[in-house]
N, CA and C atoms as an extended XYZ file, in Angstrom:
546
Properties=species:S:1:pos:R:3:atomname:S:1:resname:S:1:resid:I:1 pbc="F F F"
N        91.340      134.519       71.547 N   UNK     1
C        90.416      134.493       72.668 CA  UNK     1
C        90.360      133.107       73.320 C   UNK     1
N        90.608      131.607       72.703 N   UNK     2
C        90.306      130.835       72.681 CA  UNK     2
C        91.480      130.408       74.384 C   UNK     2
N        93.011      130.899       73.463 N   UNK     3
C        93.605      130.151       74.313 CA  UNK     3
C        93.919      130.747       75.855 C   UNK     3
N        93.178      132.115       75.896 N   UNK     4
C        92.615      132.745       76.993 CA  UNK     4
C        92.060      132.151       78.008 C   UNK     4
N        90.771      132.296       77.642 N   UNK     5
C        89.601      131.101       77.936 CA  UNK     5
C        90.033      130.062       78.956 C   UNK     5
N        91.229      129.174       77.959 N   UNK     6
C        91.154      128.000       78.698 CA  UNK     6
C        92.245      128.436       79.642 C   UNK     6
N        93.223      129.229       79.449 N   UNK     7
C        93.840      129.669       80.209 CA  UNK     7
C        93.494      129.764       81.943 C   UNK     7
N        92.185      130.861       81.553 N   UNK     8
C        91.210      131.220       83.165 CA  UNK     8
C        90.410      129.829       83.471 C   UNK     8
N        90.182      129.225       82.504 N   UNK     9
C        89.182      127.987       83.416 CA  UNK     9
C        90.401      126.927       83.719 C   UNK     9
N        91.578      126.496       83.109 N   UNK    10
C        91.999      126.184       83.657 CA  UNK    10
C        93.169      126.335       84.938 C   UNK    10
N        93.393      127.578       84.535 N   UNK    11
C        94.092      128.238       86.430 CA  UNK    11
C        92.884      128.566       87.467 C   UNK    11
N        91.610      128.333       87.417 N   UNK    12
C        91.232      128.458       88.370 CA  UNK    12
C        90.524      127.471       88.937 C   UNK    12
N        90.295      126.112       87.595 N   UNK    13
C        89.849      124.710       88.231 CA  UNK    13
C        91.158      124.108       89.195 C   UNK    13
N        92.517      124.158       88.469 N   UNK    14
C        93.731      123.964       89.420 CA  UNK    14
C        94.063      124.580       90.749 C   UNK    14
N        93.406      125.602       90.982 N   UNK    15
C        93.643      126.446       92.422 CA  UNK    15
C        92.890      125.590       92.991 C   UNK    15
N        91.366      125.647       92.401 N   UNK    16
C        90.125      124.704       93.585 CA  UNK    16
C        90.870      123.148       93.845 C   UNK    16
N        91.600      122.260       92.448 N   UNK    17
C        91.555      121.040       92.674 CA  UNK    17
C        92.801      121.048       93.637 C   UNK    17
N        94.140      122.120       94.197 N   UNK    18
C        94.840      121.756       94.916 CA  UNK    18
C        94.239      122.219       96.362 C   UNK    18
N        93.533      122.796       96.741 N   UNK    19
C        92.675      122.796       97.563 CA  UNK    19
C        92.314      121.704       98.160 C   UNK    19
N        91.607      121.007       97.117 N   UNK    20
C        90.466      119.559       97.127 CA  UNK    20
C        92.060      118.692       97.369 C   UNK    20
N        92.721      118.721       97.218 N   UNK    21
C        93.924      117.705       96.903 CA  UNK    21
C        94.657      117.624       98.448 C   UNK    21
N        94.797      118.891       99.456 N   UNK    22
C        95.370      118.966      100.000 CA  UNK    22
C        94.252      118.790      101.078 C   UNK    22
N        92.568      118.222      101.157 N   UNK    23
C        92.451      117.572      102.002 CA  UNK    23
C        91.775      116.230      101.792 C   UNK    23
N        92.288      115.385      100.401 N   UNK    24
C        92.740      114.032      100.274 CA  UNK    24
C        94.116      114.233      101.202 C   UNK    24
N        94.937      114.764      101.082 N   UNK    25
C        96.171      114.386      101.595 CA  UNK    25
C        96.454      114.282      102.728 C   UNK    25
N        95.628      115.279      104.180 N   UNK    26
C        95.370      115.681      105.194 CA  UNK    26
C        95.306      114.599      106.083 C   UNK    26
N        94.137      113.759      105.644 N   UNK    27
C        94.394      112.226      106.759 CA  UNK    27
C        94.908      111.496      106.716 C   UNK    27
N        96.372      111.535      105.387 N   UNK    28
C        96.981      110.244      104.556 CA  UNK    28
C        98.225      110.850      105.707 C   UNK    28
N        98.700      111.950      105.931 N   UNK    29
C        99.862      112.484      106.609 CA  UNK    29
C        99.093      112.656      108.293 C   UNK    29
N        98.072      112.348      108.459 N   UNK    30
C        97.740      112.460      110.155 CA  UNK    30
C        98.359      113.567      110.469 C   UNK    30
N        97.034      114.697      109.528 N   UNK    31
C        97.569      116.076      109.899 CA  UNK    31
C        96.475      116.828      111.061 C   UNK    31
N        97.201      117.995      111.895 N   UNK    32
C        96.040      118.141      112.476 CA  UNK    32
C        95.056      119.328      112.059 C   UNK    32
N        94.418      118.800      112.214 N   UNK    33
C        92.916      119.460      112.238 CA  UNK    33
C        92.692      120.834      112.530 C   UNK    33
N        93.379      121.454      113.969 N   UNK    34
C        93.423      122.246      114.535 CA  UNK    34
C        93.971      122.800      113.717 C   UNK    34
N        94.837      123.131      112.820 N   UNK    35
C        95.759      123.776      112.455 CA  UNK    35
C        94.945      124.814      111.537 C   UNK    35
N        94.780      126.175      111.539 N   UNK    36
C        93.846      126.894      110.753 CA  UNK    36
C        93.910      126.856      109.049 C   UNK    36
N        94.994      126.696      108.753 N   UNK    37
C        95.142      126.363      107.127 CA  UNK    37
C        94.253      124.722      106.681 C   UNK    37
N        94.144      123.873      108.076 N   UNK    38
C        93.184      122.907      107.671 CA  UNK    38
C        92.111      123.186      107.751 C   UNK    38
N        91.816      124.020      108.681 N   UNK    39
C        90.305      124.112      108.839 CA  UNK    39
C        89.765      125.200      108.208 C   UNK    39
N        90.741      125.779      107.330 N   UNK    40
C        90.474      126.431      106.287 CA  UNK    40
C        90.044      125.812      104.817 C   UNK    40
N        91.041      125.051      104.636 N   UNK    41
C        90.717      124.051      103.925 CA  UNK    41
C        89.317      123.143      103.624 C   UNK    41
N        89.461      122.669      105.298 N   UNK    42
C        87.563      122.256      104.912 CA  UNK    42
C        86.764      122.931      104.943 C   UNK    42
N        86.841      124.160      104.871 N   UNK    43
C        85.450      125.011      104.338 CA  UNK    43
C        85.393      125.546      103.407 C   UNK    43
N        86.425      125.215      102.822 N   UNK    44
C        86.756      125.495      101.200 CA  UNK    44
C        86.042      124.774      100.449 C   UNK    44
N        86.414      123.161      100.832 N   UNK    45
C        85.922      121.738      100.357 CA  UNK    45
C        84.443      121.308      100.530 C   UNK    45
N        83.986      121.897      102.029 N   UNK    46
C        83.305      120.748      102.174 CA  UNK    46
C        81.633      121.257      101.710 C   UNK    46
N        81.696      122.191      100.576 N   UNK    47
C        80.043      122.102      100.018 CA  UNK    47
C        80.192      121.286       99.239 C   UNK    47
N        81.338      120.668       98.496 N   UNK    48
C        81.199      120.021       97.615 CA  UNK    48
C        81.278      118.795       98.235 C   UNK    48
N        82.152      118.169       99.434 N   UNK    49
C        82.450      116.999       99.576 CA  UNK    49
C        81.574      115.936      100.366 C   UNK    49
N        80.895      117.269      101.601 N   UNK    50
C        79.842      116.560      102.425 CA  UNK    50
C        78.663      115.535      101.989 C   UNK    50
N        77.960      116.616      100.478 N   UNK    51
C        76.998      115.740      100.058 CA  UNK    51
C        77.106      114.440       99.837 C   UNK    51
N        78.506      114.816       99.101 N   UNK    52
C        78.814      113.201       98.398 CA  UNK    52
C        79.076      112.184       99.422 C   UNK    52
N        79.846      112.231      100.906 N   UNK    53
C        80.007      111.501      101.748 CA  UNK    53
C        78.998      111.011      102.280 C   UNK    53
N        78.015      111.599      102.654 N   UNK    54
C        76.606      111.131      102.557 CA  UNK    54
C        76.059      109.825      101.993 C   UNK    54
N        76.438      109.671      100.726 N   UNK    55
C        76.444      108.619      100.100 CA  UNK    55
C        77.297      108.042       99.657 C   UNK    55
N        78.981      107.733       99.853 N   UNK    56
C        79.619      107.228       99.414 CA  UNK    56
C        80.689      107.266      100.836 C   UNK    56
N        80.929      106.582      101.912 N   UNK    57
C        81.665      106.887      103.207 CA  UNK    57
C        82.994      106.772      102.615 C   UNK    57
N        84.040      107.106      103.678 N   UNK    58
C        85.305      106.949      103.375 CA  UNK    58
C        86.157      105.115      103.806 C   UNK    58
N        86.608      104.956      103.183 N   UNK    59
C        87.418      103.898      103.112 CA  UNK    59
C        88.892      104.003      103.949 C   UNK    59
N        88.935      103.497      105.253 N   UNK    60
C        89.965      103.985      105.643 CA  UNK    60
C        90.107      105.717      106.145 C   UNK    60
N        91.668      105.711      105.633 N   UNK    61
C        92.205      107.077      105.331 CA  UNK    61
C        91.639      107.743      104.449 C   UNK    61
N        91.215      107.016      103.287 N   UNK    62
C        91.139      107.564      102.060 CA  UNK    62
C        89.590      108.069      101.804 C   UNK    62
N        89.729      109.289      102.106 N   UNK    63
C        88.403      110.011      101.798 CA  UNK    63
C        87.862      109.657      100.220 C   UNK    63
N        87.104      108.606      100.416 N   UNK    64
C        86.218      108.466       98.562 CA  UNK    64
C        85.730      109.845       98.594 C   UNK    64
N        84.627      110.388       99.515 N   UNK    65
C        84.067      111.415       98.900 CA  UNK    65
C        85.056      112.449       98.164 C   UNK    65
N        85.982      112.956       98.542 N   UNK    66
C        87.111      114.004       98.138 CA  UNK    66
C        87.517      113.539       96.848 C   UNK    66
N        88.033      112.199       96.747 N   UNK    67
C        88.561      111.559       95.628 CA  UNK    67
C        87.593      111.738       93.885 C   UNK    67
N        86.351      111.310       94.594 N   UNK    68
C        85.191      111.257       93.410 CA  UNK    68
C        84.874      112.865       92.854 C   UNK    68
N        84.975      113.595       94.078 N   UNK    69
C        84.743      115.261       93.312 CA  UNK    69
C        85.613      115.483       92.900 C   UNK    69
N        87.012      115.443       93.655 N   UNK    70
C        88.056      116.080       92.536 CA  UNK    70
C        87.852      115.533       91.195 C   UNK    70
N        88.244      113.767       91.371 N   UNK    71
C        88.029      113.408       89.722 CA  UNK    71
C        87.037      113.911       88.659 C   UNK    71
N        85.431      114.424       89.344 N   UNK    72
C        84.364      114.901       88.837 CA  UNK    72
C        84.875      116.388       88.008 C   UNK    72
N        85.191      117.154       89.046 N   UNK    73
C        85.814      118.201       88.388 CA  UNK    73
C        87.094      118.345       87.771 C   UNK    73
N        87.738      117.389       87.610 N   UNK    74
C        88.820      117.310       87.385 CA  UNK    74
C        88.795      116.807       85.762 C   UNK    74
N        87.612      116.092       85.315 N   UNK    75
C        87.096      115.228       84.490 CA  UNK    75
C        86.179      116.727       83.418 C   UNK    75
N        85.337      117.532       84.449 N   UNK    76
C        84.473      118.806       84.155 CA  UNK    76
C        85.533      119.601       82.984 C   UNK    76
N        86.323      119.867       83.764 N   UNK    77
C        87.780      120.886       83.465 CA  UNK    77
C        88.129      120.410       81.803 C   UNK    77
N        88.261      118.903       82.025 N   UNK    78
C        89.095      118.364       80.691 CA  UNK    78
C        88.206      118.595       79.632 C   UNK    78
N        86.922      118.304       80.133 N   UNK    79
C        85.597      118.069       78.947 CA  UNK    79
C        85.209      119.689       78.491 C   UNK    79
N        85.458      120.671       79.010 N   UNK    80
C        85.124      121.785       78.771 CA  UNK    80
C        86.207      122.438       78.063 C   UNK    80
N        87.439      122.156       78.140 N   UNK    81
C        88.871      122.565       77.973 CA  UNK    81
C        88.857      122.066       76.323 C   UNK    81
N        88.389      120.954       75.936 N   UNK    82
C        88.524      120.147       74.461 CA  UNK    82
C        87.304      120.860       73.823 C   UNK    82
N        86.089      121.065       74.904 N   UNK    83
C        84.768      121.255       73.603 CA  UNK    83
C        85.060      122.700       73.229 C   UNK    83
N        85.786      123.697       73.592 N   UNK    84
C        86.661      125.027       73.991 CA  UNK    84
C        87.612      124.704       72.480 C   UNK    84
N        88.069      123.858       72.548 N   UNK    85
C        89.548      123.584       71.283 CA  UNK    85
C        88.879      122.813       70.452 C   UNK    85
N        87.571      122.899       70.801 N   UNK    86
C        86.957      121.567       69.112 CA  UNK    86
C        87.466      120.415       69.393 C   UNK    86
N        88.190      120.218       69.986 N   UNK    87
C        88.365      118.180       69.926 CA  UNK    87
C        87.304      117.537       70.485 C   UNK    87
N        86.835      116.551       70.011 N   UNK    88
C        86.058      115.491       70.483 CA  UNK    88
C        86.607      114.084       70.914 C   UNK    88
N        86.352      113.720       72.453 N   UNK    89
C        86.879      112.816       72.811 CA  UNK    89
C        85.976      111.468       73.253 C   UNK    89
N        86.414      110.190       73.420 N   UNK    90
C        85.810      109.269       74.128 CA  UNK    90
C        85.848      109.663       75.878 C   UNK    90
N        84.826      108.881       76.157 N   UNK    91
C        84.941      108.985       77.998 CA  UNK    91
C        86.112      108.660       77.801 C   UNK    91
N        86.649      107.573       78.164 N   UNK    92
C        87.723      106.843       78.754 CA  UNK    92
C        89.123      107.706       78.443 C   UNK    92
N        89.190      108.459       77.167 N   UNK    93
C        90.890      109.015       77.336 CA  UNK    93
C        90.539      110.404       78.002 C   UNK    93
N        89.345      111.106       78.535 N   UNK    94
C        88.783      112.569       78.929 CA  UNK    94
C        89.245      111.731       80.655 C   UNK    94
N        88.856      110.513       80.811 N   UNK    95
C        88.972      110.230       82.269 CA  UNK    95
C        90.270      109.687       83.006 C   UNK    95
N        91.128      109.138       81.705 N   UNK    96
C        92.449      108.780       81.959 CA  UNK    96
C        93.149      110.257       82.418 C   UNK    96
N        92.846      111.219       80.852 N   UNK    97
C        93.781      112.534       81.648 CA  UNK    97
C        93.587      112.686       82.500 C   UNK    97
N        92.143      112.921       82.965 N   UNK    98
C        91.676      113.773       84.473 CA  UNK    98
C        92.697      112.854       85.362 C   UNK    98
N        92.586      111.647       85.460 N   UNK    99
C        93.604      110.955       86.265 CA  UNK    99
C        94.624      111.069       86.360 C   UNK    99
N        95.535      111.427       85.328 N   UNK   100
C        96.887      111.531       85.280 CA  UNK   100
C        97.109      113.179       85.413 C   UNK   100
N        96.153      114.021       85.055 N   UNK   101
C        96.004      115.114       85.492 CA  UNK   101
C        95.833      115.546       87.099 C   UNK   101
N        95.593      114.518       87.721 N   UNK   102
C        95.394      114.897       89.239 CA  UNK   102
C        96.301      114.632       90.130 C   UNK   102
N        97.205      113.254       89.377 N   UNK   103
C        98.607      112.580       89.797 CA  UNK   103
C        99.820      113.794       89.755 C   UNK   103
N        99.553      114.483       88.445 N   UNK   104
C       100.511      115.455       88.341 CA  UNK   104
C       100.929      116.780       89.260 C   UNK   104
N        98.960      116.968       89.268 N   UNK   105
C        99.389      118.261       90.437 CA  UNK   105
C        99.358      118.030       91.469 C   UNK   105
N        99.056      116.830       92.108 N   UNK   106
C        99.506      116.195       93.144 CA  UNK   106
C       101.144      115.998       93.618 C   UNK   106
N       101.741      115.634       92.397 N   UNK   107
C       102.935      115.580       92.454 CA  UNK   107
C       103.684      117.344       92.633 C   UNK   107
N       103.221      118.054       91.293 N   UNK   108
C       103.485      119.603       91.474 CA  UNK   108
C       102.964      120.430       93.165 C   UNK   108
N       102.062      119.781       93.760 N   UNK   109
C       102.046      120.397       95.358 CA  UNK   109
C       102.702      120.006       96.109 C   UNK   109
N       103.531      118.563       95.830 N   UNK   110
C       104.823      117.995       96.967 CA  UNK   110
C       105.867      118.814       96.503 C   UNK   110
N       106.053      119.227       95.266 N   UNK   111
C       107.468      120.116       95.144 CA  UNK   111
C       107.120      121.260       95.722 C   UNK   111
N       106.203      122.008       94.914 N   UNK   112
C       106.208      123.411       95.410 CA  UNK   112
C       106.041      123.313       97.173 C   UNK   112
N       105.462      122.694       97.682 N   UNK   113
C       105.718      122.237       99.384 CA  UNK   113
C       107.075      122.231       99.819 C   UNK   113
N       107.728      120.948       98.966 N   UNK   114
C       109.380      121.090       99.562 CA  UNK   114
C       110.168      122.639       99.401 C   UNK   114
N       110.203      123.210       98.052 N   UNK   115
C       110.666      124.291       98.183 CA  UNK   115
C       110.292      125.223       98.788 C   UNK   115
N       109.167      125.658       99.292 N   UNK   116
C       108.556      126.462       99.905 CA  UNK   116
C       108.997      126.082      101.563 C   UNK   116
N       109.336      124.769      101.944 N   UNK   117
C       109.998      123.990      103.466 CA  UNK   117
C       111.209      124.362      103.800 C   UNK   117
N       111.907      124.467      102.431 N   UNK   118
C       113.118      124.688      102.141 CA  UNK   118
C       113.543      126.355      102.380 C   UNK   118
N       112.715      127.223      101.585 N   UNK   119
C       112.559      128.615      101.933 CA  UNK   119
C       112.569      128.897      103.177 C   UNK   119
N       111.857      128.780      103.563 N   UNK   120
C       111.370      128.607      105.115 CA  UNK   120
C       112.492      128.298      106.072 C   UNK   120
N       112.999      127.593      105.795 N   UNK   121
C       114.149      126.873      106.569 CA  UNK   121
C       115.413      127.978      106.581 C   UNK   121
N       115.784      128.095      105.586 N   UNK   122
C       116.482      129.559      105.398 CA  UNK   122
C       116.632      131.170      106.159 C   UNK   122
N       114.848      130.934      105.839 N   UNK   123
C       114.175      132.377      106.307 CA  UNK   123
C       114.819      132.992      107.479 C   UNK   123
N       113.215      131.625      108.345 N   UNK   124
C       113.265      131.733      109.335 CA  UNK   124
C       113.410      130.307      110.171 C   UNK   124
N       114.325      129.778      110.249 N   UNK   125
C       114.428      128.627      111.149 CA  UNK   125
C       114.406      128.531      112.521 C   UNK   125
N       113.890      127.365      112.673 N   UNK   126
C       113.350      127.254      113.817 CA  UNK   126
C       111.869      127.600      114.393 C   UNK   126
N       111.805      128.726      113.422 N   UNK   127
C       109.663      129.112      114.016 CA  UNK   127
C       108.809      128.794      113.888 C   UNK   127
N       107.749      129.293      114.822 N   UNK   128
C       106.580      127.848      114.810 CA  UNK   128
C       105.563      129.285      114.167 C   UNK   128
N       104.627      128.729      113.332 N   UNK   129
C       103.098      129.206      113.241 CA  UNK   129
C       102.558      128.158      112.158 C   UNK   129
N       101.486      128.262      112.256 N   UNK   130
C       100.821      127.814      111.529 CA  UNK   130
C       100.911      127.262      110.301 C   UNK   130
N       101.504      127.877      109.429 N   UNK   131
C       102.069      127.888      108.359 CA  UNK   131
C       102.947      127.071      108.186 C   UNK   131
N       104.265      127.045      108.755 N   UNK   132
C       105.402      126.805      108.544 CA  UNK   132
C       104.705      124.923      109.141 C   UNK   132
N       103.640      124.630      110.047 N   UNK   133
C       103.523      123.353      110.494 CA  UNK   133
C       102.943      122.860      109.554 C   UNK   133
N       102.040      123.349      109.028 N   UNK   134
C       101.179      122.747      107.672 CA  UNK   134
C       102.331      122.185      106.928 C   UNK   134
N       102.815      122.877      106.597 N   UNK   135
C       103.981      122.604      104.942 CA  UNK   135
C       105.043      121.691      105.860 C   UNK   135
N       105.600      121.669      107.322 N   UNK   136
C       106.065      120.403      107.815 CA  UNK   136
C       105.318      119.218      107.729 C   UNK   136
N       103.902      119.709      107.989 N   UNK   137
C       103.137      118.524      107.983 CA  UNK   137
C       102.858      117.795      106.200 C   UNK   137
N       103.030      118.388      105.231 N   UNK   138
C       103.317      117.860      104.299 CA  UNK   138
C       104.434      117.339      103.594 C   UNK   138
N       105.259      117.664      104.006 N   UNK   139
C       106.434      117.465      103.272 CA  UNK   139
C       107.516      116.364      104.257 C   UNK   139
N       106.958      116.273      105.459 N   UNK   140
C       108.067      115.241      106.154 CA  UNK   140
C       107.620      113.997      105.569 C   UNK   140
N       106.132      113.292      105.193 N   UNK   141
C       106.508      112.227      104.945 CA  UNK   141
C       107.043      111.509      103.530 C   UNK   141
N       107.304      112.821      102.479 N   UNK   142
C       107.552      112.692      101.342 CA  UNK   142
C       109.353      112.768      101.793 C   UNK   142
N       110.214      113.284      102.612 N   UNK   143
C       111.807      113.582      102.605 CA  UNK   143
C       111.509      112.104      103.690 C   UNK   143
N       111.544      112.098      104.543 N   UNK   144
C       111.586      110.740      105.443 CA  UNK   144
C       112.315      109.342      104.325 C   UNK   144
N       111.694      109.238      103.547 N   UNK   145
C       112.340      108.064      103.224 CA  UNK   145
C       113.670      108.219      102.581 C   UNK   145
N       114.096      109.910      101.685 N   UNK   146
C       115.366      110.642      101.519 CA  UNK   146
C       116.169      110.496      102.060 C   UNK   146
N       115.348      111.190      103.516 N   UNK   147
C       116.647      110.871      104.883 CA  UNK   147
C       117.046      110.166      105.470 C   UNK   147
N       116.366      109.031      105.119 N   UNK   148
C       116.611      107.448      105.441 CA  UNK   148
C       117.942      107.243      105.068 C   UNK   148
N       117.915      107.476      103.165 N   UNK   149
C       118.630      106.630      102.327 CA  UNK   149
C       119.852      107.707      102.554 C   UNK   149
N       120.095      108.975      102.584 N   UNK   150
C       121.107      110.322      102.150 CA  UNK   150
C       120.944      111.018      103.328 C   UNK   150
N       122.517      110.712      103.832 N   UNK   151
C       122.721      111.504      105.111 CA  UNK   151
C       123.620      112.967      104.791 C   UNK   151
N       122.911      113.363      106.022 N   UNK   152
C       123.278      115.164      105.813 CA  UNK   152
C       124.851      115.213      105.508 C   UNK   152
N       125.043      116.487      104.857 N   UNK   153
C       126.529      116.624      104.587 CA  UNK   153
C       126.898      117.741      105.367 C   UNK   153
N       127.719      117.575      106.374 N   UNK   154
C       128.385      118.874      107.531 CA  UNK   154
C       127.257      119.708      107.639 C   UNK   154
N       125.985      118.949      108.522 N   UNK   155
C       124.921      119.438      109.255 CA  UNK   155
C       123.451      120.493      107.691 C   UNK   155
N       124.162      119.839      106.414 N   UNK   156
C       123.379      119.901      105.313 CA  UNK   156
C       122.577      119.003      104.817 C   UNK   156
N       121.330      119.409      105.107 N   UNK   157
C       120.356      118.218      104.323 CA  UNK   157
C       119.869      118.647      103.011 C   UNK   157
N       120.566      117.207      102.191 N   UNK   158
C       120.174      117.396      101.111 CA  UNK   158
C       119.091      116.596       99.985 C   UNK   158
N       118.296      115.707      101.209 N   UNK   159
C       117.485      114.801      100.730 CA  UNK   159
C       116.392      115.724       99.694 C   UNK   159
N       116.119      117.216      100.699 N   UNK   160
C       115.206      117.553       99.628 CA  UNK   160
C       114.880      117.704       97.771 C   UNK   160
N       116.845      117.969       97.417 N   UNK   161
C       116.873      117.664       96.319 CA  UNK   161
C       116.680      116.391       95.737 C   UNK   161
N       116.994      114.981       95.968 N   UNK   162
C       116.970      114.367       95.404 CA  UNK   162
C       115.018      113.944       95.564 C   UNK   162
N       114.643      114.436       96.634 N   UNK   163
C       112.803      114.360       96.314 CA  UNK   163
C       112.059      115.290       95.513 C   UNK   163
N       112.817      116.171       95.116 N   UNK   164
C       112.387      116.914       94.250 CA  UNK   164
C       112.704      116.023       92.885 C   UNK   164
N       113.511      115.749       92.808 N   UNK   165
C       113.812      115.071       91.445 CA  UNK   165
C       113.446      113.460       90.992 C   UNK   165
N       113.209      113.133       92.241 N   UNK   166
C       112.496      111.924       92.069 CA  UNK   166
C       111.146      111.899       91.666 C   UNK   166
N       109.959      113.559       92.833 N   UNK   167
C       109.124      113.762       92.165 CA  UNK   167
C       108.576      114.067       90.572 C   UNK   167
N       109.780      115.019       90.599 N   UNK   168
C       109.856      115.524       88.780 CA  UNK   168
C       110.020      114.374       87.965 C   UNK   168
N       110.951      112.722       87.967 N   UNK   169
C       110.976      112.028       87.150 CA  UNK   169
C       109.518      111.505       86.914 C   UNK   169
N       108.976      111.382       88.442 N   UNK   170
C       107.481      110.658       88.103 CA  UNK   170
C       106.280      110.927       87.762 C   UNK   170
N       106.658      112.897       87.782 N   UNK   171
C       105.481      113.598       86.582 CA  UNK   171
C       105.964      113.320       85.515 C   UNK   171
N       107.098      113.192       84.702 N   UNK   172
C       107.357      113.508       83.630 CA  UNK   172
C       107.155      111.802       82.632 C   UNK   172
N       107.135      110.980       83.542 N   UNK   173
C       106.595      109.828       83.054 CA  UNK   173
C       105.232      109.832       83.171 C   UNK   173
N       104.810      110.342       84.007 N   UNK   174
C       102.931      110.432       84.024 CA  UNK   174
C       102.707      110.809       82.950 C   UNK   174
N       103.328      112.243       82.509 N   UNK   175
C       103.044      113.092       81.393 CA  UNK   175
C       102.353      112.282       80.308 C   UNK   175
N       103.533      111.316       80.136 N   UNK   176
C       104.211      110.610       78.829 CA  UNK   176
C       102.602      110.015       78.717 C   UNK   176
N       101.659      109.964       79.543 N   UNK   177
C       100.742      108.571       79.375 CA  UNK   177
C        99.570      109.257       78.990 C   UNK   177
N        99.377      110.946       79.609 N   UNK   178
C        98.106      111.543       79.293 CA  UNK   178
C        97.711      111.069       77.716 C   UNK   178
N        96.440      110.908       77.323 N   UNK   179
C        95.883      111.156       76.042 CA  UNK   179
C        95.845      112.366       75.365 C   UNK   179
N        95.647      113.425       76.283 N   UNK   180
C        95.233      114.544       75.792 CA  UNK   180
C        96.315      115.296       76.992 C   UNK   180
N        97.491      116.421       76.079 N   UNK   181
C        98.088      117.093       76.855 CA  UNK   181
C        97.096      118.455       77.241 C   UNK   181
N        97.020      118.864       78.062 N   UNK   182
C        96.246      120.057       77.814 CA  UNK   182
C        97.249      121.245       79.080 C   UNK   182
């Protein structure tokens, strides 16, 4: 029953935190607004995020309020996930994971983005909706520096692989640092 449990609380704290993740990411890529998957997005987010902005403004680009809830719940997730498995932890390694826990699926939404850009590209190239701009709007500024370095081969771009794998090396060193794998 146990490893159930954490199973559902944790696939469904990860749905909310890539949610929460993808509008930290939103003003870092000068995405627009208009676009209904964003403004879907913030009404996903914003019972949780408004309050907190209230009292904590944003810095820049970088939405603190967004940052502090995800970590909050992100931190919720870990502490409930261990008292669930009997381990008892200090703050500090429950708050490191949550951190390196948020780096990761942060990292896991730029891949599944590229491949999903990549799909797309295949599909249906060339078409515009909604959809297909969002996931441009995420994923160009992660291949941009790819396509900088790795030029297309006979009208083939293949930067996306090597950002996929660059992403994957730098979860898999994150991994290495969690305290607690969960």
């Amino acid at each position: 029953m146990r490893p159930a449990l954490v199973f559902i609380i944790n696939t469904i704290a990860q749905l909310y935190l890539l949610v929460m993740l993808l509008r930290l990411w939103l003003p870092w890529f000068r995405a627009d607004f208009r676009n209904p998957i964003a403004q879907g997005i913030l009404r996903l987010t914003s019972p949780l995020v408004i309050p907190v902005r209230r009292v904590i403004p944003p810095i820049g680009r970088l939405d603190t309020a967004t940052v502090i809830v995800a970590f909050a719940l992100q931190y919720l997730t870990v502490l409930v996930i261990l008292t669930i498995k009997g381990i008892s932890a200090g703050i500090l390694p429950i708050a490191l994971t949550s951190l390196i826990d948020l780096v990761l699926l942060s990292l896991r939404l730029f891949t599944f983005a590229i491949f999903i850009h990549i799909i797309l590209s295949w599909i249906a190239p060339g078409t515009h909706n909604p959809a297909t701009a969002f996931i441009a709007m995420l994923v160009e500024p992660v291949l941009r520096p790819f396509r900088n370095l790795i030029p297309s081969i006979g009208g083939l771009d293949i930067s996306p692989i090597f950002a996929i794998i660059g992403l994957q090396a730098i979860a898999i060193f994150a991994a290495t640092l969690r305290p607690f794998p969960i």
